[in-house]
C-alpha positions in Angstrom: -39.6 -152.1 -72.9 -39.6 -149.2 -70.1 -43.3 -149.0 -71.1 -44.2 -152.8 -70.7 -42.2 -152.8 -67.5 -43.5 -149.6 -65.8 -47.2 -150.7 -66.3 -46.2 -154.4 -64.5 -44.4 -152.7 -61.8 -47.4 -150.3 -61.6 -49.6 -152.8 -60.9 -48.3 -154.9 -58.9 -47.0 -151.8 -56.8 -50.9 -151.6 -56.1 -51.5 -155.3 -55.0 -48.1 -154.9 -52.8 -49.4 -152.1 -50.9 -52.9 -154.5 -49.5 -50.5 -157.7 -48.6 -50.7 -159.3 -45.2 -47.6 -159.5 -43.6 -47.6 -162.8 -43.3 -47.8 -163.2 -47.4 -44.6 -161.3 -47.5 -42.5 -162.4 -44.5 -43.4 -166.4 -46.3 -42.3 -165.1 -49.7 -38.9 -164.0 -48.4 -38.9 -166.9 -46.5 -39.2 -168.8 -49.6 -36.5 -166.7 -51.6 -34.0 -167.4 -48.5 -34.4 -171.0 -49.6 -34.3 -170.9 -53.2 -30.9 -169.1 -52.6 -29.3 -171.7 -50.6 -31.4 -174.9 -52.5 -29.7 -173.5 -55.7 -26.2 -172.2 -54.6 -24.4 -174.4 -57.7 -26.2 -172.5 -60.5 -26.0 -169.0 -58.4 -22.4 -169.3 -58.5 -22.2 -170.3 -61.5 -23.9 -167.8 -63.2 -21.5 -165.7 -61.4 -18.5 -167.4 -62.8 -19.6 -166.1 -66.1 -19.4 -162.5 -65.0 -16.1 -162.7 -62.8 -14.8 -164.7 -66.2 -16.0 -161.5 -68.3 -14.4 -158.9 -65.3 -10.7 -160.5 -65.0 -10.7 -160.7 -69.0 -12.0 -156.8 -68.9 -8.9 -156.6 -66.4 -11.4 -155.5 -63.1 -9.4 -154.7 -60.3 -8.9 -157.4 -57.4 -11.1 -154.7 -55.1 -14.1 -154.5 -57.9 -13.9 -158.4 -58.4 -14.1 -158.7 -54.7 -17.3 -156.8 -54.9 -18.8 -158.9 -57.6 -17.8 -162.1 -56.1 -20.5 -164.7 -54.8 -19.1 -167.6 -52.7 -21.1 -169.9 -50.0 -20.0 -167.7 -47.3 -22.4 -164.8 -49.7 -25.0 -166.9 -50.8 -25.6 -167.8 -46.9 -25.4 -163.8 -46.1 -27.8 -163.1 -48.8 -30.2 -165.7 -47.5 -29.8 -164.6 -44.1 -30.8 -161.3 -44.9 -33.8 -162.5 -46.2 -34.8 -164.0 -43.2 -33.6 -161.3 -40.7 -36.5 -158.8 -42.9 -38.9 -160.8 -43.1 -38.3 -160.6 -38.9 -38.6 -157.2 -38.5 -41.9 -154.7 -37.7 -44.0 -154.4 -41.0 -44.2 -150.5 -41.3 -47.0 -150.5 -43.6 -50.0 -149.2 -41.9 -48.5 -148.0 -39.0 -50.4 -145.2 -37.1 -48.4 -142.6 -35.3 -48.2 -139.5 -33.5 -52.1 -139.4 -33.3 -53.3 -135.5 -32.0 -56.8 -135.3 -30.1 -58.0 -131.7 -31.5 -60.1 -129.4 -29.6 -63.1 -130.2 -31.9 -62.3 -134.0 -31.1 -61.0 -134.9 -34.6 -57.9 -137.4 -34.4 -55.3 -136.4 -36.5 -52.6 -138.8 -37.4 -50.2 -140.2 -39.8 -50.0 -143.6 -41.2 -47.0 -144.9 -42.9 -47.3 -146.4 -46.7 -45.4 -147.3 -49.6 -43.8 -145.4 -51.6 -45.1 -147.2 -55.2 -42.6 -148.1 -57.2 -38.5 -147.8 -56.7 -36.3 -147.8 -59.6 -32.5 -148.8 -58.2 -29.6 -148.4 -60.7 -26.6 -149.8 -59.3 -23.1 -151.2 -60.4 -20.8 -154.3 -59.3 -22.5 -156.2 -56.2 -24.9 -158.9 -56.6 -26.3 -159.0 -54.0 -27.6 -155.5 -53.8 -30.4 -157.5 -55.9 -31.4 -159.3 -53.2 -31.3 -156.7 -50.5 -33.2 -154.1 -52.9 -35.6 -156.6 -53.8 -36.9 -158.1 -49.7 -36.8 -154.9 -48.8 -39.0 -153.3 -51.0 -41.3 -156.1 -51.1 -41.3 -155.9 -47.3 -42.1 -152.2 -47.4 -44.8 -152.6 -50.2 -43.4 -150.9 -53.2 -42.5 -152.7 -56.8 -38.6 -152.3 -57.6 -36.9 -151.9 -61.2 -33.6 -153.0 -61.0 -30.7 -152.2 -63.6 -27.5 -153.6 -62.4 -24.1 -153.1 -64.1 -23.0 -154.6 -67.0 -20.5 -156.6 -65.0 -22.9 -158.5 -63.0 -25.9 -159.3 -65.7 -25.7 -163.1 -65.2 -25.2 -162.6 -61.6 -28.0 -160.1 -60.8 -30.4 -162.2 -63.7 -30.5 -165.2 -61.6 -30.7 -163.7 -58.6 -33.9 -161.9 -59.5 -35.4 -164.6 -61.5 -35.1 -167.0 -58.4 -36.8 -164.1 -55.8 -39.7 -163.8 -58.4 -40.1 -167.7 -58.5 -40.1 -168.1 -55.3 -42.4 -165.3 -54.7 -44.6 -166.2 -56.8 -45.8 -169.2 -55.4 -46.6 -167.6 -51.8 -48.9 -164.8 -53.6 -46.6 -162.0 -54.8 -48.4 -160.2 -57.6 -46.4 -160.8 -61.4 -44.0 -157.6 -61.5 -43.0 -157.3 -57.7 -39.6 -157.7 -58.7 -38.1 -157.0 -62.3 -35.0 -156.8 -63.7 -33.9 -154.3 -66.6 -32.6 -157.3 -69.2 -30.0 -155.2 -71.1 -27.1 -153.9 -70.3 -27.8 -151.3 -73.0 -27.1 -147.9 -71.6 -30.0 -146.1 -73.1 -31.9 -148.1 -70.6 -30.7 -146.0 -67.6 -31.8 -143.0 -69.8 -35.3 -144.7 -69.9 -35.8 -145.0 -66.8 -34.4 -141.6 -65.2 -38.0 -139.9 -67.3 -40.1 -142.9 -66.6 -41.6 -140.7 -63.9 -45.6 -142.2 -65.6 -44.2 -145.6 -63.7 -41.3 -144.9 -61.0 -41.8 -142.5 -58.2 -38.3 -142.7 -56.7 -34.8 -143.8 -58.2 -31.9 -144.7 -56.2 -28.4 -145.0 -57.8 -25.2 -147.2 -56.4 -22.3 -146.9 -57.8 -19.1 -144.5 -58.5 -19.3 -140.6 -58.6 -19.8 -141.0 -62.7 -22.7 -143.0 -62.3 -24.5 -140.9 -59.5 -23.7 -137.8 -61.3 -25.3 -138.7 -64.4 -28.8 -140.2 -62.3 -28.7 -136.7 -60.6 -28.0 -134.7 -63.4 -31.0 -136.4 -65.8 -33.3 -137.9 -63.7 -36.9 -136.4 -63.8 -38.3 -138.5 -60.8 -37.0 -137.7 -57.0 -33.3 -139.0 -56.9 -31.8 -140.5 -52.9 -28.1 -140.8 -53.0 -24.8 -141.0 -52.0 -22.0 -139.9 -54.0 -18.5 -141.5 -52.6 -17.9 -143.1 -49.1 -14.2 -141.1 -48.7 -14.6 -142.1 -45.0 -12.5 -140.7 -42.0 -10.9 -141.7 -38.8 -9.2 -139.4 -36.8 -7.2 -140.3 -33.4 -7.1 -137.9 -30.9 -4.4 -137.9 -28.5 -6.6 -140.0 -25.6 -6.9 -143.0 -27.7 -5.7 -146.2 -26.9 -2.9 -147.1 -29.4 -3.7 -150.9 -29.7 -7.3 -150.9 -29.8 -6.8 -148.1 -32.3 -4.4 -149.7 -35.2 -6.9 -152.6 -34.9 -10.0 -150.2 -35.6 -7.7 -149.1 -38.2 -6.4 -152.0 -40.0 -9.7 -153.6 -39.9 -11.3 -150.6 -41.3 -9.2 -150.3 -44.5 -8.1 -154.1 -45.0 -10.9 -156.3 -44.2 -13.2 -155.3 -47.4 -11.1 -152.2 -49.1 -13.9 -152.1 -51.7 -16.6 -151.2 -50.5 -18.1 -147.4 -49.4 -17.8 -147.4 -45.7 -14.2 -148.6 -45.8 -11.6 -146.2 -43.9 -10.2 -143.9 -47.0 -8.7 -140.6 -44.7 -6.9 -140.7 -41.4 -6.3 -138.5 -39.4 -4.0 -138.6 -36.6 -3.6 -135.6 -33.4 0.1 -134.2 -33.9 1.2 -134.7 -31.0 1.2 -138.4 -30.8 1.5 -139.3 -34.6 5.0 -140.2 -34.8 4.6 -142.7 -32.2 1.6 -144.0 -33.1 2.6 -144.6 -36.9 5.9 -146.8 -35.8 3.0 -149.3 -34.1 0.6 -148.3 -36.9 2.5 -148.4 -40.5 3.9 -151.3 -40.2 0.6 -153.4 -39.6 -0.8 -151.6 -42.4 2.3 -152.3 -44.8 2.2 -155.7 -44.0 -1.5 -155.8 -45.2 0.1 -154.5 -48.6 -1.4 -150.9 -47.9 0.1 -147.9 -49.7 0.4 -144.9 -47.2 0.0 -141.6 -48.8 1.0 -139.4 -46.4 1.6 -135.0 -45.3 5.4 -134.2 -44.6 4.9 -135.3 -40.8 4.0 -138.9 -41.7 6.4 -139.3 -44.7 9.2 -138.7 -42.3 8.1 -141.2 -39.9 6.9 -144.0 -42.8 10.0 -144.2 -45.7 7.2 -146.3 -47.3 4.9 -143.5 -47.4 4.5 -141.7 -50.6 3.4 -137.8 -50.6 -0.3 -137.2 -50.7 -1.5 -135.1 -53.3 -4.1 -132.4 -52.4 -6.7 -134.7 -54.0 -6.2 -137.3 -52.1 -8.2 -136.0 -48.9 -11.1 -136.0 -51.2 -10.6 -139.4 -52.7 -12.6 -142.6 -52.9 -9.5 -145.2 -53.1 -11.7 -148.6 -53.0 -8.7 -150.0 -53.0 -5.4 -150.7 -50.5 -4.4 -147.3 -50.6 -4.6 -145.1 -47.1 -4.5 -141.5 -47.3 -2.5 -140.1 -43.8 -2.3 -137.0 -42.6 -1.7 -134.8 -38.6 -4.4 -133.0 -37.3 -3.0 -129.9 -34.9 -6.6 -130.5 -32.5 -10.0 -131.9 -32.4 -12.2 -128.4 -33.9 -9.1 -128.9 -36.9 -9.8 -132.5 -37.3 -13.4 -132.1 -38.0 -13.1 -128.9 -40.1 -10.9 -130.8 -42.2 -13.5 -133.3 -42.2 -16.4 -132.0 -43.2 -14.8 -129.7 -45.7 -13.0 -132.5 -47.2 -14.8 -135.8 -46.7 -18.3 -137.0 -48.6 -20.3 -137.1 -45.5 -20.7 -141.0 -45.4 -19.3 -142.2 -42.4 -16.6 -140.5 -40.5 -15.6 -142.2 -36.6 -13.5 -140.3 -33.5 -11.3 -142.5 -31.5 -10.4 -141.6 -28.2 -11.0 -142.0 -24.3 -12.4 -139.0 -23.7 -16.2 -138.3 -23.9 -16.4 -134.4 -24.4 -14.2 -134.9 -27.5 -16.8 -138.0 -28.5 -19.7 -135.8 -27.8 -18.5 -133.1 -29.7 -17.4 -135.2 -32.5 -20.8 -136.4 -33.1 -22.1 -132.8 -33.1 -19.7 -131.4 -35.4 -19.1 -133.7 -38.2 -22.2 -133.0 -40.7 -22.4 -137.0 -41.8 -25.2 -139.2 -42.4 -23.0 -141.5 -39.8 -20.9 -140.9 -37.0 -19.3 -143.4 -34.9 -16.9 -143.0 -31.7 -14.1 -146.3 -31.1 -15.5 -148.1 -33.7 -14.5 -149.2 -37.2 -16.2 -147.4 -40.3 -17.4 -151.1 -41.4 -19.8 -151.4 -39.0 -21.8 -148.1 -40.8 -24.2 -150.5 -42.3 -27.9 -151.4 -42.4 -27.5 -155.2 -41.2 -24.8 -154.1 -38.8 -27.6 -151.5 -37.3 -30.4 -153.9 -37.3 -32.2 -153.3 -40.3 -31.5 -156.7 -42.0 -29.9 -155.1 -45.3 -30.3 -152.4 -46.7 -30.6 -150.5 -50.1 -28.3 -147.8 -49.7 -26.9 -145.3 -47.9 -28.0 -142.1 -48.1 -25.7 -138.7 -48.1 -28.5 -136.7 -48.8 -31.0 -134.9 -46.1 -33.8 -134.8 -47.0 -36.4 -137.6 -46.3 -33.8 -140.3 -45.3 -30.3 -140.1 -44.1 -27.8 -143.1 -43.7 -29.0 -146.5 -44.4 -32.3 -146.7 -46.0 -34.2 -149.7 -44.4 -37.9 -150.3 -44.6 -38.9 -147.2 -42.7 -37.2 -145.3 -45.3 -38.6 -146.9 -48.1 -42.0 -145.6 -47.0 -43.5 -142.3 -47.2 -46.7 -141.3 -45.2 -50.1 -139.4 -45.4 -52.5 -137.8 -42.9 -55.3 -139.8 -41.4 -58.3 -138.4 -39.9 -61.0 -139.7 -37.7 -63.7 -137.5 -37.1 -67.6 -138.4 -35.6 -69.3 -135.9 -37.7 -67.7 -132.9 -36.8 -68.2 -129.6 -39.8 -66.2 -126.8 -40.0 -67.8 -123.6 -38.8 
């Protein structure tokens, strides 16, 4: 099977890379359609696996993640169209050189070939994966989680129909059609077909890809993100940051997991704080300092500065300054998205400098750490890694590039 689909994607990875823009920007055009023209059976094929999750007793966080509703379906299809907006990378000639000998040395920006994505609980990764490699040029395997099979099958099968009829090669898109685990072995050595694998999902599943895969692995492991308060902040604008960055999606990997508050000001600002929080239904683990202050707190654990909740649990803890705060940081965090808030802009600016994370934000919530919310359109991960992408991967990260060279008969002497 990994055979039959390598050499489609292959193929079709070589017919991507000549496309017109305008043959791809009208195919996810097309897909943004489909999506909305056949909302009904989308959701429910979807049913089937929310059905399957609540009977496999899914947490209300993970079945949040799976869910597709209107509201989604629109997103998804909105997406679509936001990529097929942007700048084409493919092609692209940059930082050209005039050599002495008159040569013109450049670079130009191509695909990558073919992208194998292994991923768990969200649909509509399916989507996002899929525009945005077509955008960039490059074939995608897909091999979503067991938990989303009906889901992610008809999202894919739609994208390649629609496709299809505005000139996508057969292949473009593919979708791994078991939920057989060996398949995830198969493709980490399909290294003949897939040139780069990117895994979502929980630590388990990312360690596994890295630990086995034979092709070039981009990932992130958890999104234990981290808010700290200094003692500047405004308190109101703060707990809002706050609440809104643990409650309004608690599932997903830039959702606040850590905060920390300066010590000076923490009891006060947890008496406006905790109770905003508790009313949200948010368990407070909390050090010594915030236990006193909260009696709903329970005591944190030494694990649970390291920990990826994904759910309505808030780990608390005081911070004695600002070089403390970010030590603690990026000893303790996953290097995902980590945000300062205060009023003072030598503390923001050295924030940003200190904490070694793929993003870093000042007065914002850690929601907004996301490829649509920076302007990419989606995205198809966010990368912890540093090495030839960092943050969210968009379509200039989903292409490599080589050396051009444009010579008028020069030799070398």
């Amino acid at each position: 099977m990994m055979k039959r689909i390598g050499e489609k994607a292959r193929s079709a990875a070589a017919e991507l890379a000549l496309l017109k823009p305008d043959v791809k920007n009208n195919a996810l055009l097309a897909m943004a359609d489909s999506f909305l023209a056949h909302r009904e059976i989308l959701k429910a094929e979807n049913e089937k696996d929310l059905q399957k999750g609540r009977e496999k007793g899914l947490s209300k966080a993970m079945l949040d993640r799976l869910l597709l509703n209107d509201k989604r379906i629109e997103k998804m299809s909105d997406a679509l169209r936001e990529v097929a907006a942007l700048d084409d990378p493919v092609g692209e000639i940059y930082d050209m050189k005039i050599r002495p000998n008159g040569l013109k040395v450049a670079r130009m920006r191509c695909p990558i070939g073919v992208i194998g994505i292994i991923y768990e609980s969200r649909p509509d990764v399916t989507a996002d994966a899929g525009c945005l490699c077509i955008k960039s040029g490059n074939a995608v395997i897909l091999r979503g989680g067991s938990e989303a099979i009906h889901s992610n099958t008809i999202i894919a099968r739609l994208m390649n129909e629609a496709g299809a009829k505005e000139g996508l090669p057969e292949g473009a898109i593919q979708i791994i059609p078991t939920t057989d685990r060996q398949a995830v072995d198969a493709m980490l050595k399909a290294r003949e077909w897939i040139d780069l694998i990117i895994p979502r999902g929980g630590t388990e599943l990312i360690e596994k890809v890295s630990k086995n895969s034979l092709i070039p692995v981009i990932k992130h492991y958890s999104g234990n993100c981290y808010i700290y308060v200094d003692e500047t902040a405004d308190p109101e604008e703060a707990v809002g940051i706050i609440v809104n960055a643990k409650t309004q999606r608690p599932g997903v990997c830039n959702a606040l997991e850590t905060l920390l508050i300066q010590k000076d000001i923490a009891k006060k600002f947890l008496k406006k704080l905790a109770p905003r929080l508790l009313e949200k239904g948010v368990e407070i683990r909390g050090d010594e300092t915030v236990c006193s202050v909260v009696p709903e707190a329970v005591p944190a654990r030494e694990s649970d500065w390291e920990e990826e909740y994904l759910d309505l649990i808030l780990a608390v803890k005081t911070a004695g300054s600002l070089e403390e705060a970010t030590s603690f940081i990026n000893k303790h965090g996953s290097h995902h998205t980590d945000a300062i808030l205060t009023k003072d802009y030598n503390h923001a600016m050295t924030f940003l400098s200190s904490v070694d994370s793929a993003c870093v934000l000042v007065n914002c919530s850690t929601r907004f750490s996301d490829g649509g919310e920076f302007g990419m359109g989606c995205e198809i991960g966010i990368s912890t890694d540093k090495l030839h992408a960092r943050g969210p991967m968009g379509l200039r990260e989903l292409t490599t590039s080589k050396f051009v060279v444009f010579g008028n008969g020069q030799i070398r002497l």
